[in-house]
VEXFI-908075 format. One record per atom (N, C-alpha, C): x, y, z. Coordinates in steps of 0.1 Angstrom, whole numbers, padded with zeros to 4 digits, always signed. Example, Ala and Ser with C-alpha at 12.3 -4.5 7.8 and 13.67 -1.06 7.14 Angstrom:
! residues 2
+0132-0057+0078
+0123-0045+0078
+0132-0033+0078
+0128-0022+0071
+0137-0011+0071
+0129+0000+0079
This chain:
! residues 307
-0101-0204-0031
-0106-0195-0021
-0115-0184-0027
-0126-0187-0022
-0137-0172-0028
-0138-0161-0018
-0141-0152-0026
-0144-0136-0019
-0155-0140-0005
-0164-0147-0010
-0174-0148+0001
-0171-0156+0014
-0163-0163+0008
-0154-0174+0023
-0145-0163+0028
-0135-0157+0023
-0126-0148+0027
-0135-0136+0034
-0146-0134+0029
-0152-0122+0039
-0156-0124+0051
-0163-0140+0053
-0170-0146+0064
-0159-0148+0076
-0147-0154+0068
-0135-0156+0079
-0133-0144+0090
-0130-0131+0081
-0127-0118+0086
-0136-0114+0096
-0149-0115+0089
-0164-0114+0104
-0161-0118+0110
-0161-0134+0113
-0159-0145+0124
-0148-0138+0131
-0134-0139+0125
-0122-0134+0135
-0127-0122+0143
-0135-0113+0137
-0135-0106+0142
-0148-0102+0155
-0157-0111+0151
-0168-0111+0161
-0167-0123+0168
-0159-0134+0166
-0156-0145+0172
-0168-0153+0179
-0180-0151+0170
-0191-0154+0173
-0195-0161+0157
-0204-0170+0157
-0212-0175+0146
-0225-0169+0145
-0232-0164+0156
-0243-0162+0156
-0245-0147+0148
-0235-0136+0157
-0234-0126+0151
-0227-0122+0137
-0220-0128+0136
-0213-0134+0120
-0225-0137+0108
-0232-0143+0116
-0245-0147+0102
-0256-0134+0100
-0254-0124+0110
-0261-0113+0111
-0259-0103+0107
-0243-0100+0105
-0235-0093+0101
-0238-0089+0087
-0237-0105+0083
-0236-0108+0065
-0251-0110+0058
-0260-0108+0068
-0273-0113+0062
-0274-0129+0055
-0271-0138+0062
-0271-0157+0059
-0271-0161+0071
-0274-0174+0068
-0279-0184+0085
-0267-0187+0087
-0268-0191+0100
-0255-0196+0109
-0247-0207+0104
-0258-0220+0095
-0251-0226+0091
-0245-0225+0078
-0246-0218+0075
-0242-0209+0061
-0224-0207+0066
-0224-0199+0075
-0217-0195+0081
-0206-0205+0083
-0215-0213+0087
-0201-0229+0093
-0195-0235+0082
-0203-0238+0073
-0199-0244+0057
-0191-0234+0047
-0195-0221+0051
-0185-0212+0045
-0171-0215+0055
-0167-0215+0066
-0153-0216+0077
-0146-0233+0073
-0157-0239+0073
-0152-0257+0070
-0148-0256+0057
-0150-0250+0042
-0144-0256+0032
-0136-0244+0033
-0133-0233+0034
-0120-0226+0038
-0110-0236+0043
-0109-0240+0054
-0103-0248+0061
-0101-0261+0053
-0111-0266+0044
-0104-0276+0040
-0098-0277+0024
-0098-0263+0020
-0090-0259+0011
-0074-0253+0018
-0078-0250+0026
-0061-0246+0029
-0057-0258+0039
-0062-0265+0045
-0058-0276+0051
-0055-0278+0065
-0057-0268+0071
-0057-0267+0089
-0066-0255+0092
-0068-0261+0104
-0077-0249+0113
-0076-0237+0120
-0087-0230+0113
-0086-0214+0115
-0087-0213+0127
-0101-0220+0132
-0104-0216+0145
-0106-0228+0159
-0100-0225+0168
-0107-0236+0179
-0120-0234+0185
-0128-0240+0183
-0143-0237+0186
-0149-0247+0198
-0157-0247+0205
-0163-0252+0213
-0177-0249+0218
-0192-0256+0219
-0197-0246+0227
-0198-0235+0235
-0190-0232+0239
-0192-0223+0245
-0184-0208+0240
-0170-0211+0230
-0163-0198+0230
-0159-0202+0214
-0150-0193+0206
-0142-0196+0193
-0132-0183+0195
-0119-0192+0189
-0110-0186+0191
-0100-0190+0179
-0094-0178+0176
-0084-0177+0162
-0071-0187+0166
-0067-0198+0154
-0055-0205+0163
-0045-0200+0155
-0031-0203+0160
-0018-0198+0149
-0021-0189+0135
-0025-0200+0131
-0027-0199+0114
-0038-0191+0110
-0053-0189+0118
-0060-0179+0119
-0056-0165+0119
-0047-0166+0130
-0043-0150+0131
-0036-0149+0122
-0027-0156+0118
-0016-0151+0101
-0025-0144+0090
-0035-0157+0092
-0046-0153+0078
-0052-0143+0079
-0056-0138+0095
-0064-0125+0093
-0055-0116+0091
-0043-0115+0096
-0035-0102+0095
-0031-0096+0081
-0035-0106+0070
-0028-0103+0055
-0043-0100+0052
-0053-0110+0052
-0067-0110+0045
-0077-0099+0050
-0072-0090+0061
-0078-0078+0059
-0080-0073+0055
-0064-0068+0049
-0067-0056+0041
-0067-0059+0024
-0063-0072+0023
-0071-0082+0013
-0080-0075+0006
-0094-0079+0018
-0106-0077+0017
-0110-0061+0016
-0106-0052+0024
-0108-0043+0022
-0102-0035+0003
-0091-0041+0002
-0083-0033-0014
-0097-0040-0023
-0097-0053-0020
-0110-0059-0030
-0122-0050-0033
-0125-0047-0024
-0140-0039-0018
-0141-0026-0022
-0125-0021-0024
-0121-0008-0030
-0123-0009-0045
-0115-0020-0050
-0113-0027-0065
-0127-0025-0075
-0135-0030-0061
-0148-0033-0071
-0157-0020-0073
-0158-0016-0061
-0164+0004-0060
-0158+0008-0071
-0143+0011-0071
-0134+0017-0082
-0140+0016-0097
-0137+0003-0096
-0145-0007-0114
-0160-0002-0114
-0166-0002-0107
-0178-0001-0108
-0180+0020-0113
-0172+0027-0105
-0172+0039-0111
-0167+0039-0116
-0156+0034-0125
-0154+0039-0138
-0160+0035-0147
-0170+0024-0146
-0176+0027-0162
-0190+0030-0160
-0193+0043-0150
-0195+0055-0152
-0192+0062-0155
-0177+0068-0153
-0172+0077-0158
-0158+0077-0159
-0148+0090-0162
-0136+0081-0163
-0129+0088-0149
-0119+0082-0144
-0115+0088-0127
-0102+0085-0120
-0095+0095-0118
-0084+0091-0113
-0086+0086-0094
-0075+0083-0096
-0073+0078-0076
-0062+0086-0069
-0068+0087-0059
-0059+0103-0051
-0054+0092-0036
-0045+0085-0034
-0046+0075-0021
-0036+0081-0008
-0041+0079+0004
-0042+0091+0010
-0036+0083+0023
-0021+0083+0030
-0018+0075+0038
-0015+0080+0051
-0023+0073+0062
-0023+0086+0076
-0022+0075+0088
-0018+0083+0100
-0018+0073+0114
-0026+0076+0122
-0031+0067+0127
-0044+0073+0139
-0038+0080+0151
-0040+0092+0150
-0038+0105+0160
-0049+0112+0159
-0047+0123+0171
-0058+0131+0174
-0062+0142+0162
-0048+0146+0154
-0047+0157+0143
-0055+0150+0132
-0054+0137+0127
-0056+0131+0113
-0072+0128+0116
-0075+0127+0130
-0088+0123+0130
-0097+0137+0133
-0092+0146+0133
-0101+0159+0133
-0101+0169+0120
-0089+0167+0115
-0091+0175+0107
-0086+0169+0088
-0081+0159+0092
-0081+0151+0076
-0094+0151+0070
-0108+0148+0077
-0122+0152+0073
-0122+0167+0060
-0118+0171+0068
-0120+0186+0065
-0111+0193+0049
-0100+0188+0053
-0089+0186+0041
-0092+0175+0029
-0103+0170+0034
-0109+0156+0021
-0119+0166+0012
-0129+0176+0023
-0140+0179+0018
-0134+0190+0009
-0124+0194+0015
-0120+0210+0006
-0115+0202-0006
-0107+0194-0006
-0098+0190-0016
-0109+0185-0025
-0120+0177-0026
-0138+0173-0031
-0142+0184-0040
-0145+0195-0038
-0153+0207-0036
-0145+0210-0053
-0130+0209-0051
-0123+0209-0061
-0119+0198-0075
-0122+0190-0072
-0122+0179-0074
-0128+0168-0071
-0144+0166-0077
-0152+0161-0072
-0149+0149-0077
-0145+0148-0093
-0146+0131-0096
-0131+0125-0096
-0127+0129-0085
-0110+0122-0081
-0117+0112-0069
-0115+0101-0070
-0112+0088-0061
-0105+0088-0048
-0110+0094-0035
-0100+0095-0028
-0104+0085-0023
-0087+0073-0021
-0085+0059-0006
-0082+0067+0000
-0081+0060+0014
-0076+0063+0026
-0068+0048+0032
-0059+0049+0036
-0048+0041+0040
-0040+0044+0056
-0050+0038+0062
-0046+0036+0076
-0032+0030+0078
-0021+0034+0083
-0007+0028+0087
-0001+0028+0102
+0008+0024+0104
+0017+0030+0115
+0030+0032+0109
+0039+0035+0119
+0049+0036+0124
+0062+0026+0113
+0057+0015+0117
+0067+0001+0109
+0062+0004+0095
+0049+0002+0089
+0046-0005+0078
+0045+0012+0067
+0045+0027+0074
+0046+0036+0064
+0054+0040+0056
+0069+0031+0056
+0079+0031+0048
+0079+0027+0038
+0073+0008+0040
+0071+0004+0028
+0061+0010+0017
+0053+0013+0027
+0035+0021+0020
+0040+0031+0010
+0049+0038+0017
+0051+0050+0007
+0063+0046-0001
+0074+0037+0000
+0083+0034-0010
+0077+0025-0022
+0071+0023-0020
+0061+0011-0030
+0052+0019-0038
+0053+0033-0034
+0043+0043-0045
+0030+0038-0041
+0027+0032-0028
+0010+0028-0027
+0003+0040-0020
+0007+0051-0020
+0003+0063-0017
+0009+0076-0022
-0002+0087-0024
+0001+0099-0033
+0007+0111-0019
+0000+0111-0009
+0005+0117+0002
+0008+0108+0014
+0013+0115+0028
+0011+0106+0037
+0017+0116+0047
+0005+0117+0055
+0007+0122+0069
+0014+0116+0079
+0024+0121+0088
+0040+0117+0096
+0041+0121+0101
+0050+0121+0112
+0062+0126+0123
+0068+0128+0104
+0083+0134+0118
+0096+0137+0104
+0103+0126+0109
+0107+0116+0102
+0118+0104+0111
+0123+0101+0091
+0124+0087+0096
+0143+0080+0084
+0133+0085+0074
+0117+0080+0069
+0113+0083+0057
+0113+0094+0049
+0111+0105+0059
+0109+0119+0051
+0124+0127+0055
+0134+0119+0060
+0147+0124+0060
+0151+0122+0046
+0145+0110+0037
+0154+0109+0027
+0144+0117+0016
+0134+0121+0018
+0130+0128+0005
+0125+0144+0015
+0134+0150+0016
+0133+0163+0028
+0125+0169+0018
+0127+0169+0003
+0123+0184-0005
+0109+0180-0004
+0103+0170+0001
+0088+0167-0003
+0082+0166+0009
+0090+0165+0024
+0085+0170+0033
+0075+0184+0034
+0066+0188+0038
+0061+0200+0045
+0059+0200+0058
+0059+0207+0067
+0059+0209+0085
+0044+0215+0086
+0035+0208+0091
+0023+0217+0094
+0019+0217+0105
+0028+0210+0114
+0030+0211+0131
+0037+0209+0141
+0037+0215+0152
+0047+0207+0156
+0042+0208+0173
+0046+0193+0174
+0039+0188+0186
+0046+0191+0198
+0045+0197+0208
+0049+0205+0220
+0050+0188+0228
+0060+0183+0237
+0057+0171+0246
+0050+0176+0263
+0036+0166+0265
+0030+0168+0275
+0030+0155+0284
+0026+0159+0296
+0025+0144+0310
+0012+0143+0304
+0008+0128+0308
-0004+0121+0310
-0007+0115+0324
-0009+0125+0335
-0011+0116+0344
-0017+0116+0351
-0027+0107+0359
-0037+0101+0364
-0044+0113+0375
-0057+0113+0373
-0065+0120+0382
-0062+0119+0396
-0058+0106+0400
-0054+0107+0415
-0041+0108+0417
-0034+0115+0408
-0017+0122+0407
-0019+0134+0417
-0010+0133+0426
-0007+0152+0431
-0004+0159+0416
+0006+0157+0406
+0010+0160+0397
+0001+0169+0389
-0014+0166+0392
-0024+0169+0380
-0024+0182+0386
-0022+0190+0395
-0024+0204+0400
-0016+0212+0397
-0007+0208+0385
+0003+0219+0383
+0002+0221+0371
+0007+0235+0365
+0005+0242+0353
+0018+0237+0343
+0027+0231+0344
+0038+0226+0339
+0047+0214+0346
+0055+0203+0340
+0057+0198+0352
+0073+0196+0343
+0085+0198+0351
+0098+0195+0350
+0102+0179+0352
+0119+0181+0346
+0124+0165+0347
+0123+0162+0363
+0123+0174+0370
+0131+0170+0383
+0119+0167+0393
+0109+0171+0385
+0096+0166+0396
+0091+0153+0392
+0100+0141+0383
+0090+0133+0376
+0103+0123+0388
+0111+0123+0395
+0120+0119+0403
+0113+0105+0405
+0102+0112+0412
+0098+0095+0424
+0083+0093+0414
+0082+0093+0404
+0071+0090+0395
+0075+0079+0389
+0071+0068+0387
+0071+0056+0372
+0070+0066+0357
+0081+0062+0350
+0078+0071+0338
+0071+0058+0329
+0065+0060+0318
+0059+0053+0308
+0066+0059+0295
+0071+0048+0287
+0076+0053+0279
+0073+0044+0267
+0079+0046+0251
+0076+0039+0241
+0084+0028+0241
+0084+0019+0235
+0097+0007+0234
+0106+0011+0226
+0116+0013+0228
+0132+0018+0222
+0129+0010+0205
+0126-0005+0205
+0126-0012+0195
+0111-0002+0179
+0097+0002+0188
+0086+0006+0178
+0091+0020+0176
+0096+0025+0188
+0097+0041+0188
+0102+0050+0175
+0096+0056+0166
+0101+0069+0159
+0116+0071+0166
+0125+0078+0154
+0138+0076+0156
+0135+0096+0168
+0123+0108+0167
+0124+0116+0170
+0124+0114+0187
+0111+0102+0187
+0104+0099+0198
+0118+0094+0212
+0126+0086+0201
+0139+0075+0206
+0146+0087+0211
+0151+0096+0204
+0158+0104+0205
+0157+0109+0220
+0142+0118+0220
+0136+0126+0230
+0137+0116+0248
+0133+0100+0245
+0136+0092+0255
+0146+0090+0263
+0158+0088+0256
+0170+0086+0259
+0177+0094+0266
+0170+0109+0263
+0177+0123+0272
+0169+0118+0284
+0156+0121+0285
+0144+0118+0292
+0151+0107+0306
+0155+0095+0300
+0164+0082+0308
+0175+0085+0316
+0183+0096+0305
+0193+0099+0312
+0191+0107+0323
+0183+0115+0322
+0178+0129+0333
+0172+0121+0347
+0164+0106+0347
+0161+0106+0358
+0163+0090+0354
+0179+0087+0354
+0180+0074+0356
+0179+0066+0366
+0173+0071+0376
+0174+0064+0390
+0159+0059+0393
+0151+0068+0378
+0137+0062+0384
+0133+0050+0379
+0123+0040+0381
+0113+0031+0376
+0109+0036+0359
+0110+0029+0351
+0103+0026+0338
+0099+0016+0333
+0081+0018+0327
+0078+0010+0322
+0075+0012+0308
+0078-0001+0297
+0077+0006+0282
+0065-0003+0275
+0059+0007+0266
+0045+0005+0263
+0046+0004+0246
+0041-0005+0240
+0041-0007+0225
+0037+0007+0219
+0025+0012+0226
+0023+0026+0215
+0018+0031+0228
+0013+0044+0221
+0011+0053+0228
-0003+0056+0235
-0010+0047+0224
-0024+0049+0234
-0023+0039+0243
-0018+0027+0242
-0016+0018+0256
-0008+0024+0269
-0001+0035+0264
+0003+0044+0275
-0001+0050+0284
-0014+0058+0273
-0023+0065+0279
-0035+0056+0287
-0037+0044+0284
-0044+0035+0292
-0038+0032+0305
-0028+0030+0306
-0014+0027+0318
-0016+0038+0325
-0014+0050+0318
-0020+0063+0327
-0032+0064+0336
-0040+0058+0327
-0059+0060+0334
-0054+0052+0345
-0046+0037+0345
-0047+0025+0352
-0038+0031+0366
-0034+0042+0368
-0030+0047+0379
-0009+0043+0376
-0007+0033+0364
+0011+0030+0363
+0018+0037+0368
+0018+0050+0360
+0028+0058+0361
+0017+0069+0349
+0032+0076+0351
+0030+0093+0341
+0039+0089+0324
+0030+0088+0314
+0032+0087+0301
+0035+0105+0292
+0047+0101+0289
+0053+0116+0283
+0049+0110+0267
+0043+0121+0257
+0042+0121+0243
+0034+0134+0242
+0037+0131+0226
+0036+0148+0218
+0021+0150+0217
+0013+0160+0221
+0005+0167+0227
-0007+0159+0216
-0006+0162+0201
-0018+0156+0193
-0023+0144+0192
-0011+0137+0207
-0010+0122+0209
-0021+0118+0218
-0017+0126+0230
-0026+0125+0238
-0040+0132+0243
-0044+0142+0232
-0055+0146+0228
-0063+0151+0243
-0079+0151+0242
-0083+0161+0254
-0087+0148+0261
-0086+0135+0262
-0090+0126+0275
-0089+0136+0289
-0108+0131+0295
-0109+0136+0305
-0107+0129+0317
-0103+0118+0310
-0101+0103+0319
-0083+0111+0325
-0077+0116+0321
-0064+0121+0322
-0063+0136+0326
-0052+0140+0333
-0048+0150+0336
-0039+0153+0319
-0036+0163+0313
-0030+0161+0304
-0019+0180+0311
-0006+0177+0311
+0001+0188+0313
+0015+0189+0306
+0017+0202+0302
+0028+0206+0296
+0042+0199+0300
+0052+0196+0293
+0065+0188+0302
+0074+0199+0296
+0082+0202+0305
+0089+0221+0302
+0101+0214+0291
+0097+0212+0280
+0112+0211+0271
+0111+0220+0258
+0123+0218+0256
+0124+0232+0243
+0123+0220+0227
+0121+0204+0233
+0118+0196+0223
+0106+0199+0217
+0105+0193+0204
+0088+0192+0203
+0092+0178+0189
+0081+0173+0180
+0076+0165+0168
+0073+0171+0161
+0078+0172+0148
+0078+0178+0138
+0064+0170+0131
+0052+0171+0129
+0042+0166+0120
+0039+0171+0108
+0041+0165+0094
+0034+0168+0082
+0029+0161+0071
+0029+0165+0060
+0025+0159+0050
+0041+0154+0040
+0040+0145+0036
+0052+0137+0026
+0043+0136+0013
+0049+0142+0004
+0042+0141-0012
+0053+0126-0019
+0046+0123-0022
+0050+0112-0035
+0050+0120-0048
+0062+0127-0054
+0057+0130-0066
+0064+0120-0078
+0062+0106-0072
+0070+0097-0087
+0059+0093-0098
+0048+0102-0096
+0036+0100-0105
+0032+0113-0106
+0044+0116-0119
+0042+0130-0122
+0026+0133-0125
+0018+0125-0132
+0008+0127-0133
-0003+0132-0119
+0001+0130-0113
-0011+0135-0101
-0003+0147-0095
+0008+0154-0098
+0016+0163-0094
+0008+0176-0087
-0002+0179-0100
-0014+0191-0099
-0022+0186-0086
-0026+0176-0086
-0035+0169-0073
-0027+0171-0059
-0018+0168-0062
-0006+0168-0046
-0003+0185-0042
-0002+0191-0050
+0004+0210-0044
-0009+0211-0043
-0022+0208-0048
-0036+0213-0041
-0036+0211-0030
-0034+0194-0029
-0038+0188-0016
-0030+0196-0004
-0016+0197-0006
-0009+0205+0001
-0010+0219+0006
-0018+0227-0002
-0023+0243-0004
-0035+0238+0009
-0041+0233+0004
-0060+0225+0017
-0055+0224+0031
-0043+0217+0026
-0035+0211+0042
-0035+0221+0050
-0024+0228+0045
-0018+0242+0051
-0029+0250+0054
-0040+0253+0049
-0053+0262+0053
-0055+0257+0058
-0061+0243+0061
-0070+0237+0074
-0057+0235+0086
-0045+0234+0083
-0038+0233+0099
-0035+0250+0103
-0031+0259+0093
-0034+0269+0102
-0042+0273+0105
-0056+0273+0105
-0070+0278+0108
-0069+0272+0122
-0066+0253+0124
-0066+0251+0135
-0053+0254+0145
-0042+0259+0142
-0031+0261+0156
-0037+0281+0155
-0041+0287+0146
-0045+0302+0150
-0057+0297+0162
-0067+0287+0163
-0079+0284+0173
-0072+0280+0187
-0063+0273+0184
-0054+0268+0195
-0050+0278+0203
-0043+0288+0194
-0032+0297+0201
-0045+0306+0207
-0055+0308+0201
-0065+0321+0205
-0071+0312+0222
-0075+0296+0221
-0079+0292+0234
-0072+0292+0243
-0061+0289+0241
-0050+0295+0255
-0046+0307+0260
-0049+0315+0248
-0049+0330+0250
-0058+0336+0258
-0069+0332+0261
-0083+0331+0270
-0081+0329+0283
């Protein structure tokens, strides 16, 4: 298997087109097809079911892409990496986060300051969830890693820090009565469909917070949603009312977004890896950046509501 077959595959899966696949990569279509056919006939079954008219990933396609992503992406890192070092010489600062509304506004910001300081440090970024940030971070494949507080950062508490903490809000649909209120209680969510996480993906905080949530209005309708932005989709789609922690559900205007009166909230922060004592100096910086860029933003928070 070569890099260049393995790249072509990941296009294709992903644009499920040949035409735009050859465009993608800068090579002809049929370039394209002869790169997918000796793939295929080096590993010996087929990636894709194709037809005139559509192409689609079979069994064994989707296994392949799910590993050969980020394959391809560590590769692509590998070679950047090699390539600047013999420039110059460079450490790697790798940086493990979950797509929320907090990591996508203000991790930018915490990269540039941490830069400014340290210009010729290598920062990855390492996109995770929920399942796969345990192994990420027990495997030492990350120096920090942005979290809820759940089993991971229970067992290394001294390396937890708290840089937020997420208040729980409704998500519910513009043509809600519900959306006219300034707070909304357990006892008004009665004759509502609640949306909730699946007991099975859910954060052990999130599980927690549900289960009271269940008990309080066990009489209503529940439906459970893999994550949380499919919740918030379920919401737009008129379902029901989706409860999660505020930096979850962010400013969608597509949504009513309102306070749910509990004295709960989500602990969010940063988890240091310090088993590489060597980057120890790099991690209390990174940590120092953190802390300035999240209180700058909950002092803006607290001043807009104050308004």
């Amino acid at each position: 298997m070569e890099f260049h077959q393995l790249e072509c595959f990941v296009v294709l899966a992903e644009t499920l087109n040949f035409s735009t696949t050859a465009k993608t990569l800068f090579i002809s279509q049929p370039a394209v097809t002869a790169q997918i056919n000796k793939l295929e006939n080096e590993i010996g079954c087929l990636l894709f079911n194709r037809n005139t008219r559509n192409v689609q990933l079979t069994a064994a396609g989707e296994k392949l892409y799910a590993s050969s992503k980020n394959i391809l992406v560590d590769l692509n890192n590998m070679i950047m990496i090699t390539r600047h070092s013999a420039q110059e010489s460079t450490l790697d600062f790798t940086i493990g986060y979950e797509n929320n509304l907090l990591n996508n506004e203000l991790l930018p910001l915490i990269i540039k300051k941490f830069n400014q300081k340290y210009p010729r440090i290598n920062v990855i970024l390492k996109m995770t969830n929920f399942r796969e940030k345990n192994n990420l971070f027990e495997s030492n494949q990350v120096d920090v890693l942005f979290t809820i507080r759940d089993f991971t950062t229970t067992k290394r508490k001294d390396n937890f820090i708290e840089l937020y903490r997420g208040k729980f809000v409704c998500t519910v649909s513009l043509k809600s009565k519900l959306k006219t209120l300034s707070e909304i209680s357990a006892s008004q969510l009665k004759k509502q469909t609640l949306i909730l996480l699946n007991p099975i993906t859910a954060p052990p905080e999130m599980n927690l917070f549900e289960r009271i949530l269940m008990k309080e209005n066990s009489q209503i309708p529940i439906i459970f949603s893999d994550n949380q932005i499919s919740g918030l989709i379920m919401t737009k789609s008129n379902l029901g009312v989706a409860i999660m922690p505020d930096f979850i559900a962010g400013n969608d205007p597509e949504v009513a977004i309102i306070p749910y009166k509990s004295q709960k909230y989500v602990s969010f922060g940063l988890l240091k890896n310090t088993a590489n004592s060597s980057e120890n100096e790099l991690i209390s910086y990174f940590e120092k950046v953190s802390k300035e860029v999240y209180g700058e933003y909950i002092k803006e928070r607290q001043f807009k509501l104050m308004m």
